[in-house]
C-alpha positions in Angstrom: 0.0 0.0 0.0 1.4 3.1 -0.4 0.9 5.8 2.4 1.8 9.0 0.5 -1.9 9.9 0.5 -2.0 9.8 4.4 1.5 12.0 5.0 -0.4 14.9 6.1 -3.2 13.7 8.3 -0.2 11.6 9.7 1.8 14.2 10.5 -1.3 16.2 11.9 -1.8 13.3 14.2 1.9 13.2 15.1 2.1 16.6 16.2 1.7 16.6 19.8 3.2 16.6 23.7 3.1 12.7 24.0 5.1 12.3 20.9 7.6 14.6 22.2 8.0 13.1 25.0 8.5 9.6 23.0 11.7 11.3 21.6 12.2 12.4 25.2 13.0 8.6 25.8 14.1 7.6 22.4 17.6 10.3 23.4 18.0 9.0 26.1 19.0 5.5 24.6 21.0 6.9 21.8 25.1 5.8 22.4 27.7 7.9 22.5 29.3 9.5 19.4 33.0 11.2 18.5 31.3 13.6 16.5 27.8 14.5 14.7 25.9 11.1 15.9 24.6 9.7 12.4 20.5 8.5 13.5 18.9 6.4 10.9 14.9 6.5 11.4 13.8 3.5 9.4 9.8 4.3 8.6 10.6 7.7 8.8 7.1 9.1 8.1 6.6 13.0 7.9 9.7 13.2 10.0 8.3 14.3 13.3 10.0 12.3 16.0 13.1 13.1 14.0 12.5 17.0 14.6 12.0 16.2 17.9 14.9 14.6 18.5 16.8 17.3 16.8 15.4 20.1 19.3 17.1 17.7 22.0 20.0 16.6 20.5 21.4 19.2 17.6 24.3 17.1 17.5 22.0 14.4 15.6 23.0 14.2 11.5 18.9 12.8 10.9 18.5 10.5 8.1 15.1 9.2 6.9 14.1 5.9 5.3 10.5 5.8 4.4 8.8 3.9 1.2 6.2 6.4 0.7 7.4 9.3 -1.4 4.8 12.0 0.1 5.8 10.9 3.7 9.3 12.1 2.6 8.3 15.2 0.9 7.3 16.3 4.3 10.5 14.7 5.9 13.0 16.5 3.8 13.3 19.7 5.7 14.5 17.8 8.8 16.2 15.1 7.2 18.7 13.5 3.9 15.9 11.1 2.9 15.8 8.0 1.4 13.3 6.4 -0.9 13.5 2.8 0.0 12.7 -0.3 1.9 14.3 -0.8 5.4 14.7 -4.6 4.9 17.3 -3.2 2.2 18.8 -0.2 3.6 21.2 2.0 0.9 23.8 3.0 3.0 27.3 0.8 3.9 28.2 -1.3 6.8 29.2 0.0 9.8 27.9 3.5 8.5 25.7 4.7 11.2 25.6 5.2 15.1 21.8 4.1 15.7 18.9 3.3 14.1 15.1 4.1 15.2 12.1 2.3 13.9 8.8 3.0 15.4 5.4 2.2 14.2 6.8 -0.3 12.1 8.0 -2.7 13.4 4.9 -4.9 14.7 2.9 -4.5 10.9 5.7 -6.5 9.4 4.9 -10.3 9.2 7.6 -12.4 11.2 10.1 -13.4 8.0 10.3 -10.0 7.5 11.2 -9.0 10.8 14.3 -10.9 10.7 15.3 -9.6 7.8 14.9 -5.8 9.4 16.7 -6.6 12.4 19.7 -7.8 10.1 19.6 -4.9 8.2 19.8 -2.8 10.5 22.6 -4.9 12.6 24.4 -4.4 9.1 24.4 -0.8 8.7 25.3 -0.4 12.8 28.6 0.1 13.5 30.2 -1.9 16.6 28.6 -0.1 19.6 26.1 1.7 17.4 22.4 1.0 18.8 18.8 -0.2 17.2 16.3 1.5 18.9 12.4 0.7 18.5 9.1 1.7 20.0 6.2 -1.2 20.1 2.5 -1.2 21.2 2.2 -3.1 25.0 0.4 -6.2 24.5 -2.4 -6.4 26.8 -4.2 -3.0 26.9 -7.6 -2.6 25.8 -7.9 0.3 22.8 -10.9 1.6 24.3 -9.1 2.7 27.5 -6.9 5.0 25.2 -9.7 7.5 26.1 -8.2 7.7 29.5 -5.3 10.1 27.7 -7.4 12.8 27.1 -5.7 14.2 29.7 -2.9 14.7 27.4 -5.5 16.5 25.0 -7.5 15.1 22.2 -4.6 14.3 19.6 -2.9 12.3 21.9 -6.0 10.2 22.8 -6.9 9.7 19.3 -3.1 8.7 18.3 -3.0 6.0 20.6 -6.2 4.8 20.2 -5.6 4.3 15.9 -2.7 2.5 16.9 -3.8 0.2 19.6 -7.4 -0.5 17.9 -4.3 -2.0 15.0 -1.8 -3.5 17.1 -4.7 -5.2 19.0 -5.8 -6.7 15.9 -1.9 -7.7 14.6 -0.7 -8.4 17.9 1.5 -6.5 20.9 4.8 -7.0 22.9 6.2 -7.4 26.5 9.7 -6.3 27.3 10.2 -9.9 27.2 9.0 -11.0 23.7 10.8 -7.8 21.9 14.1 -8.8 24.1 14.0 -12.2 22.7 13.6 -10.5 19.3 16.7 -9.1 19.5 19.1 -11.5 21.5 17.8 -14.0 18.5 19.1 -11.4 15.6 22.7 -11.5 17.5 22.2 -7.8 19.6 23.5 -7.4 22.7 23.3 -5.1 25.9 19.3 -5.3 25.1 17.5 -3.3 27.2 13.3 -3.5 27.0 10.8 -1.1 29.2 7.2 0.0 29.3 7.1 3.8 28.4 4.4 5.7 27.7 2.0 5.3 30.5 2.5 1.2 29.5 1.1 2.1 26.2 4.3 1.2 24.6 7.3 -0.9 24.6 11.0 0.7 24.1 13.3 -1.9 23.3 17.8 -1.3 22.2 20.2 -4.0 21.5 23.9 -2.7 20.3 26.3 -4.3 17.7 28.6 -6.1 19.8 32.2 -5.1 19.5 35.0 -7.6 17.5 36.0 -10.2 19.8 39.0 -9.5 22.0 38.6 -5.9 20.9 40.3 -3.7 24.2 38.5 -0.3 25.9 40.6 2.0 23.9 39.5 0.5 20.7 35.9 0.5 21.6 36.4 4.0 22.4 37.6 4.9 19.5 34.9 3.2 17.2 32.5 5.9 15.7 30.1 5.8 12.5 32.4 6.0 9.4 33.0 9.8 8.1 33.8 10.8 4.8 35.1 13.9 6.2 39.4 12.1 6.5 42.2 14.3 5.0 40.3 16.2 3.6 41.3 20.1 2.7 38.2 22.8 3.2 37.8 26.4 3.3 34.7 29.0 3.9 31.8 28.2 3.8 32.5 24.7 3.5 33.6 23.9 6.8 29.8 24.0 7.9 29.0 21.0 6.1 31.4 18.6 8.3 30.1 16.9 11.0 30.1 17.6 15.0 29.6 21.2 16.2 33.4 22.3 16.4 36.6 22.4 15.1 39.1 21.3 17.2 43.2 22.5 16.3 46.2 21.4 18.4 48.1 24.7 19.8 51.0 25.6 20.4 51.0 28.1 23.8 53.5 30.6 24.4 53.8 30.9 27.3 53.9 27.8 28.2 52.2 28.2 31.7 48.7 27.2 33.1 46.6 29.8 33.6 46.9 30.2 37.1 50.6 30.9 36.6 50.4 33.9 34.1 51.5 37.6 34.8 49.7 40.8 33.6 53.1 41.6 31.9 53.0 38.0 30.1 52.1 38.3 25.9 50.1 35.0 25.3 50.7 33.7 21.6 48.9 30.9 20.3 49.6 29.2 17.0 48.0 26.2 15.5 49.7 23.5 13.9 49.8 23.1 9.9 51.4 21.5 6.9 52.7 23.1 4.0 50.1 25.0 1.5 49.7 26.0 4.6 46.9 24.0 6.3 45.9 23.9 9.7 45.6 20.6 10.8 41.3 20.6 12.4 39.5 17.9 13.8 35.7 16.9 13.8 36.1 16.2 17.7 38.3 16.3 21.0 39.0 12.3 20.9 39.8 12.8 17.0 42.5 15.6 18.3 43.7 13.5 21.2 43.9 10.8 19.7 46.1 11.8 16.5 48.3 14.2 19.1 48.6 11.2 20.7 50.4 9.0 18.1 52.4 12.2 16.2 53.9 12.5 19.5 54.9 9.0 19.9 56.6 8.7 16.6 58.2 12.3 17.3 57.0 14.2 14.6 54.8 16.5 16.3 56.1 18.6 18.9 54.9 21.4 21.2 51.5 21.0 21.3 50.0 22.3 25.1 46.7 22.7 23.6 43.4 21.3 22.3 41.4 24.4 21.9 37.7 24.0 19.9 36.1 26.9 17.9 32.8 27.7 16.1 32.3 26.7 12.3 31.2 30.3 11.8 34.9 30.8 13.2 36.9 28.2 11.4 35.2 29.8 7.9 36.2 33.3 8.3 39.9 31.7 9.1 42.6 33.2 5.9 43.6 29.8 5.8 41.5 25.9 4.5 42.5 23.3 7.1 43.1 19.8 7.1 40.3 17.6 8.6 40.7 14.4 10.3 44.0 13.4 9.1 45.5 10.2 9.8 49.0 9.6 11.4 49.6 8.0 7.9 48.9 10.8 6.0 50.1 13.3 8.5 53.7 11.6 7.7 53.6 12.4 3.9 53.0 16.2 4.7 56.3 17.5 7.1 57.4 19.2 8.2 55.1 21.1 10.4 54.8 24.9 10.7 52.5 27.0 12.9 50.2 29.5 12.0 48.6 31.9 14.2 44.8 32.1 15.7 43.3 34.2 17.8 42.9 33.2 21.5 39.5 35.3 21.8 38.0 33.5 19.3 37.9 30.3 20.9 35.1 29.0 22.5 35.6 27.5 26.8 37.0 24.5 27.2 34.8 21.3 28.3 34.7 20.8 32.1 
């Protein structure tokens, strides 16, 4: 069947305080990210529960899968949509930090089920979470009346649903756990939400076998965003909130230890063009300090100091984003340019 007819009245239905605070719990379940966190909402709809999310987490790069191209007319604004089936997702392995389905899940008839849930374990990457929101078995439709005191749009919402997922069937936390612990998830978590109305269920990838703490930290969706060179306006389109450069302080004191008489320099480290070498995120920064320190090629660096994109694109220079210790070594020696101290944004606590 195709929904595009029904985008509107959907999203006129969507629209409202219980949904919102649907998202409320969907953040909360969403795992950590180095950078932008890349969310896949399979079933997308009109894209509401992905603007809703956004106004919570503006760190969220949204992407919408929906089969229905009116549904995704609506979702475009909020999202990069995709025309297609989530049983065959278009993106690459490993590519995304978490994936959402709700309202979905519990129309599609058991073989296909399976098939979602390996889709989606596909397109996770190690740590990367599925989320999903499911009708509670076991409540009577009519009693969705009882919401009214959430307003009339609420009431009506959940009683379309249930009067359906009465007829297809519901979940426990139990049923949807075993769901996922059979498709190979792990770390499953499953809870009532909603006033019991609904089910929110997570399983994670599990990480390669053996793999240690530092390498699980440093697993993060895949970013097309590695060496390279950007400039202006540009920068806005990489991911995370910040650019992060690697300074070099004189003097070299802490903050407490300055005098009024002391002239505080700071200049950022580059390669040759010149480009200043600019990271997507702190561990990103530490991480590659890290390693160019080992190996000696990278020395006297006090500093990991984060800046606006409106910042980074009014900079006379293009910088170098993400580089790898690899490529780092093909681009010495290093020179220093210099950046203005005011313009930086507070550290993190």
């Amino acid at each position: 069947m195709n929904f595009s007819r029904y985008a509107r009245p959907y999203h006129w239905l969507t629209h409202h305080r219980l949904w919102k605070e649907n998202a409320r719990q969907v953040a909360k379940q969403l795992p950590p990210s180095a950078s932008r966190l890349k969310l896949l909402d399979l079933g997308c709809g009109p894209g509401q529960t992905l603007r809703d999310l956004l106004e919570l987490r503006p760190d969220i790069f949204p992407i919408g899968l929906d089969s229905a191209f009116g549904m995704l007319r609506l979702a475009r604004a909020e999202a990069h949509c995709l025309l297609a089936d989530g049983v065959k997702i278009p993106l690459a392995e490993n590519s995304v930090d978490a994936v959402f389905a709700q309202r979905l899940y519990y129309f599609l008839p058991a073989d296909t089920q399976t098939r979602l849930l390996a889709e989606a374990l596909r397109v996770l990457r190690p740590g990367g979470r599925f989320i999903m929101v499911n009708p509670a078995a076991n409540r009577a439709p009519a009693k969705a009346w009882q919401e009214l005191k959430y307003g009339f749009k609420p009431a009506l919402d959940l009683f379309a649903w249930h009067l359906v997922a009465q007829t297809i069937g519901g979940f426990t936390p139990e049923s949807i756990a075993e769901h996922l612990q059979s498709a190979g998830y792990a770390r499953i978590l499953a809870e009532p939400v909603l006033d019991g109305w609904g089910i929110l269920s997570r399983g994670e990838k599990p990480h390669a076998a053996g793999a240690s703490t530092r390498d699980r930290v440093k697993v993060g969706a895949s970013e097309q965003t590695e060496n390279v060179i950007l400039r202006g306006e540009a920068i806005h389109q990489t991911p995370g909130r910040y650019i992060h450069l690697l300074v070099q302080q004189t003097p070299n004191k802490p903050v407490w230890a300055l005098q009024p008489e002391d002239v505080i320099r700071w200049e950022a480290a580059a390669v040759e063009g010149p480009s200043v070498l600019a990271f997507t995120s702190l561990p990103q920064a530490v991480s590659f300090m890290q390693q160019a320190v080992m190996t000696n090629s990278l020395n006297g660096i006090n500093k990991v100091v984060k800046f606006t994109k409106n910042t980074a694109a009014a900079w006379p220079f293009p910088v170098l984003l993400n580089p790898t210790p690899e490529h780092f070594q093909t681009l010495l020696p290093v020179v220093f340019l210099p950046v203005d101290r005011d313009a930086a944004e507070a550290p993190d606590e």
